[in-house]
DRENZA-163873 format. One record per residue (C-alpha): x, y, z; residue number from 1. Coordinates in steps of 0.05 Angstrom, whole numbers, m for minus. Example, Ala and Ser with C-alpha at 12.3 -4.5 7.8 and 13.67 -1.06 7.14 Angstrom:
      c1      c2      c3    i
     246     m90     156    1
     273     m21     143    2
end
This chain:
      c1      c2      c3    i
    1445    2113    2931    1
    1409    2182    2920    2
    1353    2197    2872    3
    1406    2241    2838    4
    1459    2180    2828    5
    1410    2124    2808    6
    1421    2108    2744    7
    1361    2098    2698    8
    1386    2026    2661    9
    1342    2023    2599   10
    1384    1970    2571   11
    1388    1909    2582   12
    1452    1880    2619   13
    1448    1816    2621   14
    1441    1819    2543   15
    1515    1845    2539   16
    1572    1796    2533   17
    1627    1824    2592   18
    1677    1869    2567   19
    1740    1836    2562   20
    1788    1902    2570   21
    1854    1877    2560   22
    1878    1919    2498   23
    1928    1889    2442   24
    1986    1908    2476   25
    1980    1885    2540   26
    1954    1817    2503   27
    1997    1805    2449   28
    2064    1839    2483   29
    2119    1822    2440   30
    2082    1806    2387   31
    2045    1863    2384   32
    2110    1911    2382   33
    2141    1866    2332   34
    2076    1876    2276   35
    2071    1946    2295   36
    2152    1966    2292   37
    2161    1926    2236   38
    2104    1956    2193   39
    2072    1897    2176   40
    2013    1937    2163   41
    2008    2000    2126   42
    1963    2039    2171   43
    1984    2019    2247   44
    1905    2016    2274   45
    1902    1954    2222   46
    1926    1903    2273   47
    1896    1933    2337   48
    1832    1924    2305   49
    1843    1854    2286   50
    1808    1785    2306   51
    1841    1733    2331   52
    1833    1667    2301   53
    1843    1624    2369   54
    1853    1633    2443   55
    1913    1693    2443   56
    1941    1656    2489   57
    1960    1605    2443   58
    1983    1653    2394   59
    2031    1685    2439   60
    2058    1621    2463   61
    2062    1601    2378   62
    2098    1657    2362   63
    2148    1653    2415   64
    2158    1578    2392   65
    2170    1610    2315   66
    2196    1673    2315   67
    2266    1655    2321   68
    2269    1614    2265   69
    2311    1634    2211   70
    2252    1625    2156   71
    2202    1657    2205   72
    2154    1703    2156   73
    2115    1758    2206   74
    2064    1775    2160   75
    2051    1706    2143   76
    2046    1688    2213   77
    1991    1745    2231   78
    1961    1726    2169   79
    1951    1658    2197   80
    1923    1677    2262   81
    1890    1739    2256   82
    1833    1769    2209   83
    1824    1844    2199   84
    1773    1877    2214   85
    1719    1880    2148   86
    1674    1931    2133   87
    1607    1895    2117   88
    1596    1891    2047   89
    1551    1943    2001   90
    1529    1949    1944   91
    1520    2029    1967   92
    1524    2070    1905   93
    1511    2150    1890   94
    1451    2154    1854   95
    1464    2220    1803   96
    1384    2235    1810   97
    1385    2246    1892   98
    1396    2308    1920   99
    1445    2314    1969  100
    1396    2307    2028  101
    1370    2241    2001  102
    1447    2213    1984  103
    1458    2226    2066  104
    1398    2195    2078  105
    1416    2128    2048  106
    1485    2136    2071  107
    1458    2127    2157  108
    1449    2049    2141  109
    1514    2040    2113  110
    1547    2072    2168  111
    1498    2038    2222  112
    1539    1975    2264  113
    1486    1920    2296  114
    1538    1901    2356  115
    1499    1836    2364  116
    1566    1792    2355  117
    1630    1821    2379  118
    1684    1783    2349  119
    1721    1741    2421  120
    1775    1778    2438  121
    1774    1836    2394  122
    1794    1907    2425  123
    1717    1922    2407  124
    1686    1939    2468  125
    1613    1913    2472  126
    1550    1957    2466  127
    1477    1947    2470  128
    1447    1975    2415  129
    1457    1997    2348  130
    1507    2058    2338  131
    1537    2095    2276  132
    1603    2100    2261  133
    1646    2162    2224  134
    1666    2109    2161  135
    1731    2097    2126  136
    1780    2066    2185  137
    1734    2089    2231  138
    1689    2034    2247  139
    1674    2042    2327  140
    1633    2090    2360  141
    1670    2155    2372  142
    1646    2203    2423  143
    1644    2279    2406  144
    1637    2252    2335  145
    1571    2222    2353  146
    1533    2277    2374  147
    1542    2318    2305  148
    1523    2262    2276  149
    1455    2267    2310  150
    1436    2323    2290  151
    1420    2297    2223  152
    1407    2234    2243  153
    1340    2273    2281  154
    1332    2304    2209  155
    1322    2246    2166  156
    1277    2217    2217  157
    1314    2166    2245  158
    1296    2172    2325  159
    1306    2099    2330  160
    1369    2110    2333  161
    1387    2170    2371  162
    1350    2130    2434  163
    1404    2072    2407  164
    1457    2112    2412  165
    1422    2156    2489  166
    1425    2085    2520  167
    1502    2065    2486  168
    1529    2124    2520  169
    1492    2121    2587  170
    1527    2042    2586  171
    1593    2065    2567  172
    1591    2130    2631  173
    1562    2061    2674  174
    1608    2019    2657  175
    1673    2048    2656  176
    1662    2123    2688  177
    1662    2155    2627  178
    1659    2161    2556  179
    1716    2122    2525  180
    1743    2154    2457  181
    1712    2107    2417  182
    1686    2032    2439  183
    1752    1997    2439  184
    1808    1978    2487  185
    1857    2015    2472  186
    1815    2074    2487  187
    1794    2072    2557  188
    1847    2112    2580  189
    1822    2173    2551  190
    1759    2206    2530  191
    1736    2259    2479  192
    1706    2329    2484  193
    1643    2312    2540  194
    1585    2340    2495  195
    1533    2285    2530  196
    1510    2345    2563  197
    1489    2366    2490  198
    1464    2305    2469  199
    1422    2308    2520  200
    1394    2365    2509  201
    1380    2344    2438  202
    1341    2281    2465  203
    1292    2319    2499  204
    1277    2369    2439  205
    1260    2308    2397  206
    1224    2264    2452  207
    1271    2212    2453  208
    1278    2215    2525  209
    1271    2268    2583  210
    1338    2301    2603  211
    1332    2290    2676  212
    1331    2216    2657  213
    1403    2226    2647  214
    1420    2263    2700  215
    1466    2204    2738  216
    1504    2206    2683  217
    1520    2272    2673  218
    1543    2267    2743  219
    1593    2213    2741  220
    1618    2259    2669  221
    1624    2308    2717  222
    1670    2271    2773  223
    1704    2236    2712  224
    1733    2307    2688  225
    1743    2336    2762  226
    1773    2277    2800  227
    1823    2294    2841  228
    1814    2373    2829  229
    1791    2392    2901  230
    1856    2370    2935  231
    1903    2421    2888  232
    1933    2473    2909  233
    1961    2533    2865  234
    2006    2512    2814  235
    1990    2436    2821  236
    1956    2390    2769  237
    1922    2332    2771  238
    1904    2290    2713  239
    1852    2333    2675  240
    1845    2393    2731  241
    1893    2448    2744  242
    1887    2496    2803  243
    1912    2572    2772  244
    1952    2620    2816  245
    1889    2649    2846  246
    1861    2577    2872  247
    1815    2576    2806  248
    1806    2505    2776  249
    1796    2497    2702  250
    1812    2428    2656  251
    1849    2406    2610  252
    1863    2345    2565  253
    1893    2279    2589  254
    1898    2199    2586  255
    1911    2161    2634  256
    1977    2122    2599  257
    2032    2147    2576  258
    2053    2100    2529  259
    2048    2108    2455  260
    1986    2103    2429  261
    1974    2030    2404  262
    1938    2052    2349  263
    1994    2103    2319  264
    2052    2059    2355  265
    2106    2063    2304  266
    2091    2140    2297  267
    2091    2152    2370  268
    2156    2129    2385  269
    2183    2160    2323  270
    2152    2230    2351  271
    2188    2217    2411  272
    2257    2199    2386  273
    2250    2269    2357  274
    2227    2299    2414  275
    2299    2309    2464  276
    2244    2305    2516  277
    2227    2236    2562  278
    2183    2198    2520  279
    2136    2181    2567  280
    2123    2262    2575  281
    2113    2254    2490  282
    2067    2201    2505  283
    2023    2233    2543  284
    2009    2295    2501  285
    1995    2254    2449  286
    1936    2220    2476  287
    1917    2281    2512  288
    1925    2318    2443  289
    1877    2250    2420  290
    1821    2273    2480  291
    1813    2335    2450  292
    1796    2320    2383  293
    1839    2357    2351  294
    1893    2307    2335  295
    1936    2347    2308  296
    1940    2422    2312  297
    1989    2482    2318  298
    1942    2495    2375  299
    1983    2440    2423  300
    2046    2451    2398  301
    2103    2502    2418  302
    2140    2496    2345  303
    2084    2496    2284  304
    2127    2455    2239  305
    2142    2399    2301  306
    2096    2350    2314  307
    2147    2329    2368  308
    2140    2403    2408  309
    2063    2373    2428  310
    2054    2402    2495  311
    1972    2384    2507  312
    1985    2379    2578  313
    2002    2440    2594  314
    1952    2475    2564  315
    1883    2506    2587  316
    1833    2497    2528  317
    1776    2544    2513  318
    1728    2496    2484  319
    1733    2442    2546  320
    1726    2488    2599  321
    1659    2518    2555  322
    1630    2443    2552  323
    1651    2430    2631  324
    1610    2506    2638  325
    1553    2482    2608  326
    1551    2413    2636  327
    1550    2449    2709  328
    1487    2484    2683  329
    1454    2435    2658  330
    1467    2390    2724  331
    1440    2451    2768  332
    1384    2456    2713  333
    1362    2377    2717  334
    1374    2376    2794  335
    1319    2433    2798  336
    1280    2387    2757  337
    1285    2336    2802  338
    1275    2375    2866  339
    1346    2367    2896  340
    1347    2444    2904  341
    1418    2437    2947  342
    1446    2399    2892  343
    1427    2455    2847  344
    1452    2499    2881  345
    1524    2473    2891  346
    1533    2468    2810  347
    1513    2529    2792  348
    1558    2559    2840  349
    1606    2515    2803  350
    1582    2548    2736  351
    1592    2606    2760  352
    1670    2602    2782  353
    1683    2571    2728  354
    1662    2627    2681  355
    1703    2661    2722  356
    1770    2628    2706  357
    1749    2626    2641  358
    1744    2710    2644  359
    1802    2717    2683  360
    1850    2661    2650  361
    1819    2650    2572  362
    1786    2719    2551  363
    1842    2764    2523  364
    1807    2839    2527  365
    1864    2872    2483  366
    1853    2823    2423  367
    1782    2809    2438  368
    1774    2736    2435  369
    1779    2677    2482  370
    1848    2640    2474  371
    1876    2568    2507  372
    1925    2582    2567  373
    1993    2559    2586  374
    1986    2530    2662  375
    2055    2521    2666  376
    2082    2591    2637  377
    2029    2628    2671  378
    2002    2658    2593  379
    1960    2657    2543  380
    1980    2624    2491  381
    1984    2670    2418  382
    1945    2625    2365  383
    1877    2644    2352  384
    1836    2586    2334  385
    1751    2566    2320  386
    1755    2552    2391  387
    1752    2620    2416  388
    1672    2605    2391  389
    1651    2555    2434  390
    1631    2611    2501  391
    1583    2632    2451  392
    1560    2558    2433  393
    1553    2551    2499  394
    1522    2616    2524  395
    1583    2640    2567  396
    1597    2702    2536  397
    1572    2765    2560  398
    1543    2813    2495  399
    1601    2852    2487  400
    1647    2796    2492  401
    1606    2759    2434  402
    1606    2823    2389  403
    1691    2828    2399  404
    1693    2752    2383  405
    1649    2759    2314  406
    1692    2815    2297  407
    1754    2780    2294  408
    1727    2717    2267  409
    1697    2752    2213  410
    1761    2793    2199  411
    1816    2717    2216  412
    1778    2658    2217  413
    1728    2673    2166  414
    1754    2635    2101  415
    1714    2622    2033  416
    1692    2559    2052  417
    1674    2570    2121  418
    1708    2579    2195  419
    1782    2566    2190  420
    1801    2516    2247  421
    1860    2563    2255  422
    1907    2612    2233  423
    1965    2570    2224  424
    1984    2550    2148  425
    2060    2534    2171  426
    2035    2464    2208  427
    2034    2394    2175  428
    1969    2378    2225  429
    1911    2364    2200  430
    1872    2407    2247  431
    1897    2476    2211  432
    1895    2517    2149  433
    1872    2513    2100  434
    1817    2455    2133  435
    1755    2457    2158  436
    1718    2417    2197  437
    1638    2400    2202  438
    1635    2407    2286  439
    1671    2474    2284  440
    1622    2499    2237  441
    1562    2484    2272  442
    1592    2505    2343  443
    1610    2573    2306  444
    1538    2589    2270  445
    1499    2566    2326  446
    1547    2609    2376  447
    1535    2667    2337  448
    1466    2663    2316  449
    1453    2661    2405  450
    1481    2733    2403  451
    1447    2758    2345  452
    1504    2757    2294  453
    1469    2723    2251  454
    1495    2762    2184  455
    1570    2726    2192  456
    1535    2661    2217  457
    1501    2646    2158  458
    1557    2672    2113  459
    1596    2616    2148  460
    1532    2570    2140  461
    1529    2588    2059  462
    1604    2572    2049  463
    1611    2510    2081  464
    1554    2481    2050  465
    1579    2510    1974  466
    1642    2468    1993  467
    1607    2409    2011  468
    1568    2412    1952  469
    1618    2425    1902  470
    1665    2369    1926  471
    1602    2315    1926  472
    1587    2347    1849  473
    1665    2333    1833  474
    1668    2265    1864  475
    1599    2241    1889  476
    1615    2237    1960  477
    1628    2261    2035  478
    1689    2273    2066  479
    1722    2277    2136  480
    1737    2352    2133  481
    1754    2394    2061  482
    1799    2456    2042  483
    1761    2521    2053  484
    1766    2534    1981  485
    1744    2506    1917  486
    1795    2472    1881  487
    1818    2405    1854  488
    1854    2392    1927  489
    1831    2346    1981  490
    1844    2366    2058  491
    1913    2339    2084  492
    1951    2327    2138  493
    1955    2289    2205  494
    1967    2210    2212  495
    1927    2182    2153  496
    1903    2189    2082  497
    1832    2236    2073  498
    1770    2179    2096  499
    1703    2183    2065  500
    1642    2171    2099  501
    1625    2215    2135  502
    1591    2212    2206  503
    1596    2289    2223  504
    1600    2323    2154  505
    1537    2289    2135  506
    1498    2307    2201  507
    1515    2381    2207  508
    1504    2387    2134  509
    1438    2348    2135  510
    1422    2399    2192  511
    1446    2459    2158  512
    1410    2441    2089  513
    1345    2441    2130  514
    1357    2507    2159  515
    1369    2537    2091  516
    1321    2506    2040  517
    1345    2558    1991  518
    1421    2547    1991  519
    1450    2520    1922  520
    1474    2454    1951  521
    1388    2428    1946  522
    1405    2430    1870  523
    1458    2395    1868  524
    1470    2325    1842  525
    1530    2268    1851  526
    1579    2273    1802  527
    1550    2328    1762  528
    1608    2367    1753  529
    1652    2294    1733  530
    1606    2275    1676  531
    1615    2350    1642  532
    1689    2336    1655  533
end
């Protein structure tokens, strides 16, 4: 094995119980479709997230002994045999003397998991160190989550844990190729947005650890996302690459089932029955629509008002193939680091066609902005979205192209509370108007502040944190994402009800607050504007 494919283990192996990977459905098989169809719980992640009392085994084999009878109770039955998963206890409350910097501060404990004991046969995959989670029903590690949520977790201090969480991902990419979704079962058959390449970056500004430490890592990312791509020819896929008309490859989002997703099984199949397509085909948008991150959005579907339209697959994203740019940089970057000056030389060529494609395929030079493409109809596809900022975020864009794409964000995207995540207010998703969403703003401001458009990016900068702050005045907390406006309303939409917490609002707006030390949201207190009420 080469200098370059070594991988650096800081962590202790032998510390880490085996990862059982069966996931609920393959485990429970009957049973599992029965809870799930049958809505035994409310929300359908509920059960997949469940412990089992005893060997599964024996609670297959005990439910196929009982469920015939004619007094059989399901929910009794799981009751018996399975425990939900609990958040651990607090006694976390908002203190209405803290600024908002120190209520984010004393939130990082509450959201910190010690994955010491992994309940037995849990869909919780094992890690080695502590990690954060988002909050509400999110209580695993989720991937493109985690790195916003480093950003202020280097602000209050805490580098403890970013080298926690530097050594939980380089397991996860050496154990199982990649970065699963989040650290359970049912999740290995896709990924998220590959911002590792970022993280690392942020590692070495804080001297957690070197970048180059990482570089065998980055490199399996890299063969994760490209497998298979080299064989293509024009007009063929394979899972996550697509080779264009002119032999260009460029990404896009995938998972490697196409079943419904066990988490959202009920609402899968539903999605599908309303489809008139194969279901499998629904399937598999789905979870690729769940890779992306933006589960749901206008952006994957041909018919705003039909979740069932979802055609992820087919579609070219702007924001990927910017993170797969700048992970090809920063692999030519480290290998010159390490002296493999061939290496180097092969991913920056790589860099470089890809930006390309991206030129060619994803920058529209009538409207002036980057936008996802359809492999299959050979087009762009019409919606603008916040995506059309990540070239700048990652320093893709050439000058002129970053001056067109501030113009019409400024005159579309820009909304009183922020960067709208798109222009669609037609959708039910929850990844369009009228929310917004902490990533997208920091992606935008930092994307424009690169170019020197730093006027709109700390316009957007201002209004998201006024939202932020007015929302933790009204109701002394963080949220998941908010309505770019002030009102009475919480943000909408998607699969489940608003979650508090939260990860990646309280990172980028930790970060943000730092940046502007004269922005309102320092004077603001929890539940100020309440008690007047």
């Amino acid at each position: 094995m080469s200098d370059s494919q070594q991988s650096l283990f800081k962590y202790d192996i032998s510390a880490i119980s085996v990862a059982d990977t069966l996931t609920p459905a393959e485990r429970y098989q009957e049973l599992f479709v029965a809870v799930q169809m049958q809505r035994v719980f409310a929300d359908s992640k509920t059960f997949v997230d469940c412990a089992p009392r005893q060997q599964p085994e024996a609670i297959l084999e005990a439910y196929r002994a009982r469920c015939d009878d004619p007094d059989f109770d399901l929910r009794a039955f799981v009751d018996e045999h399975f425990s939900p998963f609990e958040v651990p206890p607090t006694n976390f409350v908002a203190n209405p003397d803290e600024s908002l910097a120190d209520h984010i501060d004393r939130l990082w404990p509450v959201l910190t998991r010690h994955p010491q004991e992994h309940p037995a046969h849990s869909s919780l995959l094992p890690l080695p160190y502590d990690y954060v989670v988002p909050g509400g029903r999110f209580t695993e590690l989720y991937y493109w989550d985690s790195y916003f949520t480093m950003l202020g977790l280097d602000e209050s201090g805490h580098c403890d844990l970013l080298r926690a969480m530097a050594d939980n991902f380089a397991y996860l990419i050496d154990t199982y190729g990649h970065v699963p979704n989040g650290n359970r079962t049912y999740y290995l058959g896709r990924s998220q947005p590959p911002v590792f390449v970022f993280m690392t970056e942020l590692f070495e500004e804080n001297g957690v650890y070197r970048a180059s430490d990482y570089l065998p890592q980055l490199l399996k990312e890299h063969a994760f996302w490209t497998d298979g791509g080299d064989a293509l020819r024009p007009g063929e896929a394979h899972a996550r690459c697509v080779c264009l008309p002119d032999g260009s490859l460029l990404n896009r989002y995938w998972d490697e089932r196409d079943t419904p997703r066990e988490e959202a099984y009920r609402e899968d199949i539903e999605t599908a029955r309303d489809s008139g397509r194969p279901a499998h085909e629904v399937y598999r948008d789905l979870r690729a629509g769940a890779e992306s991150g933006w589960d749901f959005s206008s952006r994957w579907l041909d018919d705003t008002e039909r979740l069932s339209s979802i055609r992820t697959t087919r579609i070219v994203p702007v924001d990927l193939n910017s993170f797969l740019y700048k992970l090809e940089i920063q692999i030519a970057r480290l290998s010159e680091v390490k002296g493999l000056d061939d290496h180097a030389r092969s991913f920056r060529q790589r860099a470089e066609t890809r930006l390309a494609a991206i030129d060619r395929y994803l920058w529209n030079e009538r409207e002036g902005a980057y936008f996802d493409y359809d492999w299959c109809l050979q087009q762009q596809r019409a919606n603008l979205t916040a995506a059309t900022l990540t070239p700048l975020f990652v320093q893709a864009a050439s000058a002129a192209q970053a001056e067109r794409v501030a113009d019409i964000v400024r005159r579309r995207l820009l909304a009183p509370g922020g960067l709208a995540t798109t222009e669609s207010s037609a959708s039910e998703q929850q990844w369009d108007r009228p929310n917004g969403w902490a990533p997208l703003q920091w992606m935008g401001i930092r994307g424009l502040q690169y170019y020197g458009h730093d006027a709109l990016a700390l316009q957007i900068e201002e209004r998201w944190l006024s939202i932020v702050a007015y929302l933790f005045e009204r109701e002394s907390k963080l949220v998941e994402k908010y309505v770019l406006r002030q009102c009475a309303d919480h943000a909408g939409g998607g699969e489940y009800p608003l979650q508090d917490g939260f990860g990646w609002t309280n990172g980028v707006t930790r970060k943000l607050m730092q940046e502007d030390p004269r922005h309102e949201a320092h004077r603001c207190r929890a539940g100020s504007c309440a008690a007047q009420d």
